[in-house]
C-alpha positions in Angstrom: 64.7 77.6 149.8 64.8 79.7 152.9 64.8 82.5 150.5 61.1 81.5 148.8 60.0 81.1 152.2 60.5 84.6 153.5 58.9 86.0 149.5 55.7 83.9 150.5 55.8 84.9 154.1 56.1 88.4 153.3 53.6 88.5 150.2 56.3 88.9 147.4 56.0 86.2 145.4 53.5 87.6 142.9 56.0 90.6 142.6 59.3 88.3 142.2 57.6 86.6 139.3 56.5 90.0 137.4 60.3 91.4 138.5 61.6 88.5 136.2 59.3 89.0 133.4 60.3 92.6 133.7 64.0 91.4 133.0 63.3 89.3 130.3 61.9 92.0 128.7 64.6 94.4 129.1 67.5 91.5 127.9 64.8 91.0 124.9 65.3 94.5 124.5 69.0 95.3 125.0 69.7 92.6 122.4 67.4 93.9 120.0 69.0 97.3 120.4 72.2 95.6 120.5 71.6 94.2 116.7 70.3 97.3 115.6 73.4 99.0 116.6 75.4 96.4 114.9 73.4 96.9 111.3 74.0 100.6 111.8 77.5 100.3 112.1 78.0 97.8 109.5 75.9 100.1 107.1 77.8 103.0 108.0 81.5 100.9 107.6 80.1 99.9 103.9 79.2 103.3 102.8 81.9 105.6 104.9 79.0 108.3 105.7 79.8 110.9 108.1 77.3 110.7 111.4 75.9 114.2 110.2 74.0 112.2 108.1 72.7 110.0 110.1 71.6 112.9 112.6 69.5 114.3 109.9 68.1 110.8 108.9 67.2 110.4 112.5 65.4 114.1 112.7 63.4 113.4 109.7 61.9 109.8 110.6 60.7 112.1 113.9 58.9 114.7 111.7 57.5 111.8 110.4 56.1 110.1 113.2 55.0 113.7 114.2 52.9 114.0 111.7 51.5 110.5 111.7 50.4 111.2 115.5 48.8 114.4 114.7 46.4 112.6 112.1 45.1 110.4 115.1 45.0 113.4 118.2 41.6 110.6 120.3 43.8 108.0 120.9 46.4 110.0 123.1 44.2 111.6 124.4 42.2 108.8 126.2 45.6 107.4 126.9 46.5 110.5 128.8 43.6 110.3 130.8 43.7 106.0 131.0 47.6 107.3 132.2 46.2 109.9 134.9 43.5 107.6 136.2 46.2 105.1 136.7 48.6 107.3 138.6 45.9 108.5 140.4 44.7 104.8 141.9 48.4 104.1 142.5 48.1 105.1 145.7 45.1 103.1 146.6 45.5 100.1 144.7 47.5 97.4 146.6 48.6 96.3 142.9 51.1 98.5 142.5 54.3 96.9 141.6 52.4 95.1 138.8 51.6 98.2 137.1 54.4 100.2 137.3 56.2 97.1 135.8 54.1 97.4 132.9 54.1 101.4 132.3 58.1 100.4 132.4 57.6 97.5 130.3 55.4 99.7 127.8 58.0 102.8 127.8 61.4 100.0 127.4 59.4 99.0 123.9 58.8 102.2 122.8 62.5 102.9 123.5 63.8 99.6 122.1 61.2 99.5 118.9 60.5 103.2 118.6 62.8 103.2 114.9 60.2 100.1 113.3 57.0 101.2 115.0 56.5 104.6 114.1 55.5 104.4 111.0 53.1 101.8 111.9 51.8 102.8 115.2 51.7 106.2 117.3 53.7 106.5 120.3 52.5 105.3 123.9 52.0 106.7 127.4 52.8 110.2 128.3 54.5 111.5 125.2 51.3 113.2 123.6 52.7 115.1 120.6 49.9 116.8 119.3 49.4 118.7 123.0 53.3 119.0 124.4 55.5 119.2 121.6 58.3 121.2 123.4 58.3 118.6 126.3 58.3 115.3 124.1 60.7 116.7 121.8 62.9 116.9 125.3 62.2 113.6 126.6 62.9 112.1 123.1 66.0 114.2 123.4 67.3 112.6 126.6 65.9 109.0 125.2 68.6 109.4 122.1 70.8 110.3 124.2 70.6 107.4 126.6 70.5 105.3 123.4 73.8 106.4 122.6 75.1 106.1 126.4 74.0 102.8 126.4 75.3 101.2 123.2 79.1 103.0 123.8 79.0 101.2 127.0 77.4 98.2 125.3 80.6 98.8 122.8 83.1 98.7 125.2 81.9 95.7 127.2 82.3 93.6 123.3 85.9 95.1 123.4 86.6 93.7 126.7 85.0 90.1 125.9 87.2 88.9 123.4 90.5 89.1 125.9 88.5 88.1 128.7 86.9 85.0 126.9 90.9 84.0 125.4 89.4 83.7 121.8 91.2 85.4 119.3 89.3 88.0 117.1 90.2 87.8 113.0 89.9 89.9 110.2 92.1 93.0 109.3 94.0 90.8 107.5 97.1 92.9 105.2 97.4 91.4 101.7 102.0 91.6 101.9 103.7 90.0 99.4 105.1 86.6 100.3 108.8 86.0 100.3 110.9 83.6 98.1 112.3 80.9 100.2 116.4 80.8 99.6 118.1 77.7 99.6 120.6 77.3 102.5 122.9 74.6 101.4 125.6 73.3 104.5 129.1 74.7 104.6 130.8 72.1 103.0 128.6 72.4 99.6 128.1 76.0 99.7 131.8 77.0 100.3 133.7 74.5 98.8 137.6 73.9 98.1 137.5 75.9 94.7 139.7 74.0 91.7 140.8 76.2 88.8 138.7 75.8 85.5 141.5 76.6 83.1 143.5 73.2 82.6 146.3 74.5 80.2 147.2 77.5 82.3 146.9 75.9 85.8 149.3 72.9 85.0 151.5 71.8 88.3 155.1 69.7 87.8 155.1 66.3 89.4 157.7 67.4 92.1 155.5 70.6 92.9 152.6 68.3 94.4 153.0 67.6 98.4 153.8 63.9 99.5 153.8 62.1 96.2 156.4 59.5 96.1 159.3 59.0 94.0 158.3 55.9 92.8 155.0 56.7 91.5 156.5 60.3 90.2 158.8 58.3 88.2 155.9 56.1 86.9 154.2 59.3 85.8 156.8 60.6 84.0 157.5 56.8 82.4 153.9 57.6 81.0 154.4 60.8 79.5 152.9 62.9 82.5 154.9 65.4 83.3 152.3 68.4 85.0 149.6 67.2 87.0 145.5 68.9 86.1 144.0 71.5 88.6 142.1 68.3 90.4 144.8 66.1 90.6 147.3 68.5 92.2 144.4 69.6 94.7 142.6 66.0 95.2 146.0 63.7 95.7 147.4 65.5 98.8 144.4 65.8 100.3 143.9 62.0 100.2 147.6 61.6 101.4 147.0 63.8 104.6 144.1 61.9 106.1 146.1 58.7 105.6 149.6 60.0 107.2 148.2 58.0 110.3 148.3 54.6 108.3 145.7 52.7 108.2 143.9 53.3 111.9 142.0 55.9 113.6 144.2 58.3 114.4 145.3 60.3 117.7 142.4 61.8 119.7 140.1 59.6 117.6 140.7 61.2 114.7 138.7 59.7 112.0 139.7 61.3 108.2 136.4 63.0 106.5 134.9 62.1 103.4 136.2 63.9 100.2 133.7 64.5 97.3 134.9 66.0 93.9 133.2 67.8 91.5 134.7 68.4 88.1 134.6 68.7 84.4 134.5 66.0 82.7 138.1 64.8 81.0 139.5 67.4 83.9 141.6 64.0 85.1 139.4 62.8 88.2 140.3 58.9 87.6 144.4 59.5 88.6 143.2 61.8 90.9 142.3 58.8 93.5 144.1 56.1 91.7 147.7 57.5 92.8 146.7 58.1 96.3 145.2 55.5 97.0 147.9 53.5 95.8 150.9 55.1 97.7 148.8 54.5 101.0 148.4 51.0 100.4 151.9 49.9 99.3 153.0 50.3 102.8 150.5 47.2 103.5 152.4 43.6 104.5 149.2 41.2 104.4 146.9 41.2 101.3 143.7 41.8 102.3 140.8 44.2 100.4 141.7 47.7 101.2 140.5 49.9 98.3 137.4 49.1 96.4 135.6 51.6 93.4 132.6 50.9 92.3 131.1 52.0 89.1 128.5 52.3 87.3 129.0 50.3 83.8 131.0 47.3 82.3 133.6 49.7 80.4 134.0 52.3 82.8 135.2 49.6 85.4 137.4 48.2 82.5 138.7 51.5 82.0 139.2 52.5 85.5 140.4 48.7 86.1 143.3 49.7 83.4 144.5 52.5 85.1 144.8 50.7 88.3 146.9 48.2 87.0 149.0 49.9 85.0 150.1 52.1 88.2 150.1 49.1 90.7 152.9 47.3 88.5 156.0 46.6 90.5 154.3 47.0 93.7 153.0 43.7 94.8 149.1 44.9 95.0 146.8 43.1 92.9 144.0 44.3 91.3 140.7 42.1 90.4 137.5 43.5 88.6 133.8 42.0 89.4 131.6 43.7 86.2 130.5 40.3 84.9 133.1 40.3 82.6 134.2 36.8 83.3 132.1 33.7 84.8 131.0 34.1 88.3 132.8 30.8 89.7 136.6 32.6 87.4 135.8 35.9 90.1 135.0 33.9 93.0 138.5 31.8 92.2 140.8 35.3 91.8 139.4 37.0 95.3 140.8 34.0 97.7 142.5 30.3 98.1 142.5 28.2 100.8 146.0 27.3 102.4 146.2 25.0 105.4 142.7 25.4 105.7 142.7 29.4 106.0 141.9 31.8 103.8 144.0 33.8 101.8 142.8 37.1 100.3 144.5 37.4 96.5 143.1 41.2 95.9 144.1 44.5 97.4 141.9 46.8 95.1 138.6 45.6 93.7 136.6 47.3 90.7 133.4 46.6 90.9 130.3 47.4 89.3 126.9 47.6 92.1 125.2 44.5 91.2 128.1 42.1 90.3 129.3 43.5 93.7 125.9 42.6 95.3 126.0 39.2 93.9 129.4 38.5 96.0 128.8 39.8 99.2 125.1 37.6 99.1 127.0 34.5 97.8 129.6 34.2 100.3 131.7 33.6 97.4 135.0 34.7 99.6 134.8 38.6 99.2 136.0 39.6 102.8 135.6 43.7 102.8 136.3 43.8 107.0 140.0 45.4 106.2 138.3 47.5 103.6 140.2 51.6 104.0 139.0 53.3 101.1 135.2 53.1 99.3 135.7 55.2 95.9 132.3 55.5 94.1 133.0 57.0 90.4 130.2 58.6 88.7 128.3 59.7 92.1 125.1 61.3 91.2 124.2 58.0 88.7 125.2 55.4 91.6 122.9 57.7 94.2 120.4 57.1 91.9 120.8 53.2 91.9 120.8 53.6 95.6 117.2 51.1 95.0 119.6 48.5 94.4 120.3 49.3 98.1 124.3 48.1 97.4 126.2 50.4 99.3 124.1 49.4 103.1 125.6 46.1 102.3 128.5 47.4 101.1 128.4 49.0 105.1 127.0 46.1 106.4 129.7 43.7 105.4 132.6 46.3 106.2 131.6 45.9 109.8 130.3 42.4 110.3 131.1 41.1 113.4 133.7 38.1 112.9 133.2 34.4 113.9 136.1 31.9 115.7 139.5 32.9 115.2 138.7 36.4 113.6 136.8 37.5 116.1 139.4 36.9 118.9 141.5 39.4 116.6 143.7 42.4 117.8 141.8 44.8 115.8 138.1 44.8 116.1 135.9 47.0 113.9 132.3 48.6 114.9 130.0 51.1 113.7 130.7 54.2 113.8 129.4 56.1 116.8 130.0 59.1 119.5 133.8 59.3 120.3 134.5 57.8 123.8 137.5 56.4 125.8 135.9 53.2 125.9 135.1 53.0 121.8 139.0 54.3 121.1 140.3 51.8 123.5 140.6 48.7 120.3 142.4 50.0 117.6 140.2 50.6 114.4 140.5 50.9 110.9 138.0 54.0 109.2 136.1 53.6 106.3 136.8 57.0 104.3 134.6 57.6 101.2 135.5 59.2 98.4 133.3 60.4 95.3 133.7 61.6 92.0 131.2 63.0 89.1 131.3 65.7 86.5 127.3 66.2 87.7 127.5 65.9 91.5 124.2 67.0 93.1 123.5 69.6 95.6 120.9 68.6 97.1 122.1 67.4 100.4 118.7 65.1 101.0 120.5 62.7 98.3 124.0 63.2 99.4 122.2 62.0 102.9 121.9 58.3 101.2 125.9 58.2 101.3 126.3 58.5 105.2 129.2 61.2 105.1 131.5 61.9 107.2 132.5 65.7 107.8 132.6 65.8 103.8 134.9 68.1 101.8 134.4 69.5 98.9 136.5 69.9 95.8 134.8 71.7 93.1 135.2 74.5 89.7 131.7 74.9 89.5 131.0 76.8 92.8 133.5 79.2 92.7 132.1 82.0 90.7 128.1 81.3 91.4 128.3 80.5 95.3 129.1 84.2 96.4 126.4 85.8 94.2 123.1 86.7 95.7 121.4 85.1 92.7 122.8 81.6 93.4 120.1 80.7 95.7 117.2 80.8 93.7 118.2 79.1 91.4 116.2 76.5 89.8 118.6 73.7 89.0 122.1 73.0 89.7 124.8 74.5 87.5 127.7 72.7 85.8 130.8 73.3 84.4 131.0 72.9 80.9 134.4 71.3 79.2 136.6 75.0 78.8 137.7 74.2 74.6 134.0 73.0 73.7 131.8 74.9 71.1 128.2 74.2 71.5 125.8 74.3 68.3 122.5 73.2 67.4 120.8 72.6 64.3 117.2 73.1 64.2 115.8 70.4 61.7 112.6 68.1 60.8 112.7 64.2 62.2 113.0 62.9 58.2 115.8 65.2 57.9 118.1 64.0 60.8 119.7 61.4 58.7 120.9 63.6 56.0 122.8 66.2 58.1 124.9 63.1 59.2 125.6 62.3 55.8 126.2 66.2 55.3 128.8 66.4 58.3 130.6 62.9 57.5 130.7 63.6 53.8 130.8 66.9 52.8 132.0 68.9 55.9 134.4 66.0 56.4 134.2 65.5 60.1 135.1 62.7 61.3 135.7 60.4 63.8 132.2 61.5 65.0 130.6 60.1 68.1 126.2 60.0 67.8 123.8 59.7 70.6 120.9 58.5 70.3 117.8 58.1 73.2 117.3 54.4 72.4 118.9 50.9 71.3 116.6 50.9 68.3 117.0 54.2 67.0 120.6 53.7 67.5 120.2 50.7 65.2 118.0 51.8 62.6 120.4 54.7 62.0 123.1 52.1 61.8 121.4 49.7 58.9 120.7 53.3 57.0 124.1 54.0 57.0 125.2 50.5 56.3 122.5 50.7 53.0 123.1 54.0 51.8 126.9 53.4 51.5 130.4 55.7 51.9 130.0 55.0 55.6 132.5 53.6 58.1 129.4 52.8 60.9 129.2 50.8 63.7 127.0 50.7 66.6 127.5 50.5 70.3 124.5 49.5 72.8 123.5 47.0 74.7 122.4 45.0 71.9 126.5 43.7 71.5 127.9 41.3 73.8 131.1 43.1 76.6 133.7 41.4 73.8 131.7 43.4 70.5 131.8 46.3 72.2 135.0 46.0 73.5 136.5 44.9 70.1 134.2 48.0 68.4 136.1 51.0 71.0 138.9 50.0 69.9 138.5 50.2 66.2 136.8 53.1 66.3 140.2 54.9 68.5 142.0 53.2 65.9 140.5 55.3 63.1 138.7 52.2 61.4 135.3 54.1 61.9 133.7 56.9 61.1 130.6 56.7 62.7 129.6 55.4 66.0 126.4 55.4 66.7 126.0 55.0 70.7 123.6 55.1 73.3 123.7 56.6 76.3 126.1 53.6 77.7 129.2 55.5 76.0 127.9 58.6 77.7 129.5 58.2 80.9 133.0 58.6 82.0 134.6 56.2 78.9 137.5 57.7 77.6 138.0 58.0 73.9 140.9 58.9 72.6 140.6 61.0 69.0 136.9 61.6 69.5 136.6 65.2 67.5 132.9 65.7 67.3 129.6 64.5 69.2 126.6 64.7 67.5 123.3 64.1 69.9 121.0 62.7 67.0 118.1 62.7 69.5 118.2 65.5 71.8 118.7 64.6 75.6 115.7 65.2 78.2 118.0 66.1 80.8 120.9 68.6 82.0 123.3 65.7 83.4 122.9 63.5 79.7 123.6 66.5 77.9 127.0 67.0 79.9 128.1 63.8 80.1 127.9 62.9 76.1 129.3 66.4 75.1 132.1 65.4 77.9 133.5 62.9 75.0 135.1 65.9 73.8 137.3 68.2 74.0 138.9 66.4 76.9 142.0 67.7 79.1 142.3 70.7 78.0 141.8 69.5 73.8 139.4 71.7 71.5 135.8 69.6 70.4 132.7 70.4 69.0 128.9 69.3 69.8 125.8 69.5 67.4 122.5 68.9 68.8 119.9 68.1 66.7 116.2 70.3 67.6 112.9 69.5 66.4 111.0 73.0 66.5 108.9 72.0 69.5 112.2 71.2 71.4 114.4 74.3 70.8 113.0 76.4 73.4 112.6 74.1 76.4 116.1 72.9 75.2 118.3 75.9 75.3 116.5 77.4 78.1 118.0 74.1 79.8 121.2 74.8 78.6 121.5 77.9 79.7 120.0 77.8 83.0 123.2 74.5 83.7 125.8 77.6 82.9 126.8 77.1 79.4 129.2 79.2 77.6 127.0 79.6 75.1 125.6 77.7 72.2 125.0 79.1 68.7 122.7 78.4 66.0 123.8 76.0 62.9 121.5 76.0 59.8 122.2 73.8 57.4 120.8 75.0 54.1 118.1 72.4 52.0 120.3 73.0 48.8 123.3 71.3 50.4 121.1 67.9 51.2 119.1 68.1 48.0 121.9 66.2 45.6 121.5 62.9 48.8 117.6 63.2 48.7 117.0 60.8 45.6 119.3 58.1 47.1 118.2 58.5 50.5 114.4 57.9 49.6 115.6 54.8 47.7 117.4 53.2 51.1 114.8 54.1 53.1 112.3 51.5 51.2 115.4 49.2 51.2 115.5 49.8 55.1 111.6 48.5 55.2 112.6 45.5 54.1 115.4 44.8 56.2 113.7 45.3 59.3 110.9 43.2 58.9 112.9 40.9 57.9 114.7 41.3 61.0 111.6 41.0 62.7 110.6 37.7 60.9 113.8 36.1 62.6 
């Protein structure tokens, strides 16, 4: 305020306000030089020209002008003398400021628009070119060369803005080629325990294998074992050594880790934990439920439920199996009893299938697992699948329930576990060790997350030769091992033709017992009723259309030699052990890598030759094989089956196939 006051006092207002106009004017034009710098450049970027060029362009719009200007030679002139008048009342006029502002005002536009104007207007003020050409070219001269002055400076300040400001300035982008991202698996799974492949040439004796018992060696031998597989003699001391400290948490609060196993299928997995686990528990003086495997079908827990029996014999522990097999209330009676009004566990290893299993521990129905030492899950990768079923969190959740009344004023408690402390070691506990087992275990540790490990190790053939090689990485699924005396073929082959190369295999090539897959119960079964009609055909079908005791009975026929044929489908696929099974034939061929694995693993099991015949539609060859091969196959080769060797079974084939019409509608009339 004080300011304004001494302008008005003094007479300066009127010159303040033109000085501002003044400096509008010369912003106005800075920035329109500024944007007339910035097309040049841009121009110049786009079509790389040298700034000869430019010089010359620059030169030539002068002439130009030049001659434009010396069309009109009045105007100037009166200019010239408008100009001298004017800097000749200068000095008297007390207006001063206000015209000097505008001679400056009129000499900033021809400086900031001199490049549009010229061609439209002649130039202003004392540059007369028709009368001084030496001294206009000169001024024009030192103009340009302010011009230039300027915008570097002007250049440099845009420089310096962008780091001053903070903001970060883009472009100059390279176009580099992006990187494949390589899988980094954790220790355990990417340098595993390595098992030999080679079952015949890798065979241990009994009395070889560390910390096996007499006993149960004796019971080996009583069976016809003599030498122990590549797993077994690996797998079984391991078990052993993380039980030497009995059934509690060891010294220092050692807690055993986790073992997971990953091996062929008929390699010998199921003795693998069935021996150990039963020499660790026949040291046991009260019967409580120590050892439980689940699994996850009806006949793979009867099969598994066999073996534990058979080895427990003579030892005082008692085996029970929950797969639905019997009436719920006949499984509720065989786990417990009541004597004095306490309970009495009657099972030290349960074998269990998930939802049976479920069904218990939600009843109440007596199943106690608080003592429980050893979880085995069988067939690992398809129970993390069924992990929906949620069965193993309360599988968990009833291993460490907090006891009521007498229990829980017991010497050994059991919690969660947590961080290692003095205070947590100071009750004696019991672990919880897991131990898994699969022909197809996954590596993708986000799903072997699901199963709460602890410190895993890992006991596989399949890593040892592809874990060390650069290539192993980027690879797109997860490769198998493949049974080592199977021979893989396919036989590419129309959909009305599938039935006649059974025919041609059972009756002409003469192999049989043969084992077919098929994708679904009624494709099983329609194959069944065309073999049943067209005759010369021991068949029989095994899905879940049979009751347990059909399919039972049906096994063991078809071990027996009583049938030719079984037509199966995928619920033979897994883990069942057949005895005399020669040849698998996958009728429909299987959508994925772990189905095709587990049906040709029906064959050629411990260490026995076997063949496998896929059937391939033309549309599925490709896809198919590349599938194969990707898994790590050996190799498969191509079967053709020539149309002369089917043609004599075409006539009576077309005849049972109008026969087979008939039957299933009638079928469906029922």
């Amino acid at each position: 305020m004080s300011l304004f006051l001494v302008n008005r006092y003094l007479g300066e207002e009127e010159d303040g306000s033109v000085s501002k106009e003044s400096r509008s004017e010369a912003l106005l034009a800075k920035l329109k030089q500024k944007a007339k710098e910035k097309q040049k450049q841009s121009f110049t970027e786009q079509k790389h020209e040298p700034e000869e060029q430019t010089q010359q362009q620059d030169v030539k719009k002068k002439r130009k002008a030049d001659k434009e200007d010396s069309k009109e030679p009045q105007h100037p002139k009166k200019r010239k003398s408008d100009v001298g008048n004017v800097s000749v009342s200068d000095s008297d006029n007390q207006d001063e400021p206000v015209e000097e502002t505008k001679e400056k005002k009129k000499k900033k536009k021809k400086k900031g628009g001199n490049e549009k104007q010229k061609k439209k207007k002649p130039m202003e003020g004392s540059s007369v070119e028709g009368v001084d050409t030496p001294g206009t070219e000169k001024e024009e001269q030192e103009d340009t060369d302010g011009e230039k002055k300027e915008a570097e400076s002007e250049n440099q300040t845009q420089k310096q803005t962008p780091a001053s400001t903070g903001f970060k300035v883009l472009g100059g982008f390279e176009n580099k080629p992006v990187q494949k991202v390589h899988r980094v698996l954790p220790q355990w799974l990417a340098q595993p325990d390595v098992i030999h492949r080679d079952i015949k040439s890798n065979l241990v004796p009994i009395c070889d294998v560390q910390g096996l018992s007499a006993q149960l060696g004796k019971k080996l031998q009583n069976n016809g074992i003599q030498h122990l597989f590549p797993v077994q003699a690996e797998v079984i001391p391991a078990i052993l050594e993380s039980a030497q400290t009995g059934f509690l948490i060891g010294r220092g609060g050692y807690k055993p880790r986790d073992i997971c196993v990953s091996a062929p299928t008929g390699s010998g997995k199921t003795l693998a934990f069935v021996i150990p686990v039963i020499q660790v528990l026949m040291e046991r003086v009260v019967c409580e439920v120590r050892a439980l495997a689940v699994l996850p079908t009806k006949e793979l827990a009867q099969q598994v439920c066999k073996v534990f029996t058979s080895y427990a014999e003579g030892t005082g522990l008692k085996v029970v199996m929950l797969a639905g097999q019997k009436a719920f209330a006949a499984e509720q009676a065989s786990l417990a009893e009541l004597r004095g009004g306490t309970r009495r566990s009657l099972a030290d290893i349960i074998v269990a299938t998930p939802g049976r299993l479920v069904d218990h521990i939600n009843k109440n129905s007596g199943l106690n697992l608080e003592h429980l030492r050893f979880l085995i899950i069988d067939e690992a990768d398809r129970m993390i699948d069924s992990m929906h079923q949620s069965w193993l969190s309360q599988v968990v959740k009833a291993v460490f329930r907090s006891g009521s009344g007498a229990e829980a004023a017991a010497i050994f408690k059991r919690a969660e576990p947590a961080h290692v402390t003095a205070a947590s070691l100071s009750p004696p506990q019991m672990p919880l060790q897991k131990l898994l087992f699969s022909a197809t275990l996954t590596q993708n540790p986000e799903k072997l997350q699901q199963l709460g490990l602890h410190q895993p190790r890992l006991f596989s053939s399949i890593h040892g030769q592809t874990s060390s090689t650069p290539a192993a990485p980027t690879q797109k699924q997860d490769r198998f091992d493949f049974p080592q005396g199977l021979t893989e073929y396919y036989v590419p082959c129309t959909l009305s033709k599938k039935p006649l190369l059974i025919l041609h295999f059972i009756l002409r090539l003469k192999l049989s017992p043969i084992l077919c897959f098929t994708n679904s119960r009624e494709t099983a079964h329609r194959l069944f009723l065309l073999m049943q009609l067209f005759g010369g055909v021991q068949a029989a079908e095994f899905s879940s259309r049979l009751s347990p005791g059909e399919r039972k009975k049906t096994l063991k026929e078809f071990e027996q030699g009583k049938i030719q044929l079984l037509i199966s489908t995928d619920a033979a696929a897994r883990g069942i052990d057949i005895n005399g099974v020669k040849c698998v034939v996958n009728y429909d061929a299987p959508q994925y890598i772990r189905t095709y694995i587990h049906r040709i693993g029906r064959t050629a099991r411990a260490g026995k030759a076997g063949l496998a015949f896929t059937f391939l539609l033309g549309v599925q060859e490709k896809n198919f094989l590349l599938m194969v091969q990707e898994a790590g196959s050996p190799g498969i080769q191509r079967q053709i089956v020539k149309p002369e060797n089917l043609k004599s079974m075409e006539a009576r084939y077309e005849q049972t196939l109008q026969e087979l019409a008939d039957v299933i509608k009638e079928e469906k009339a029922k």
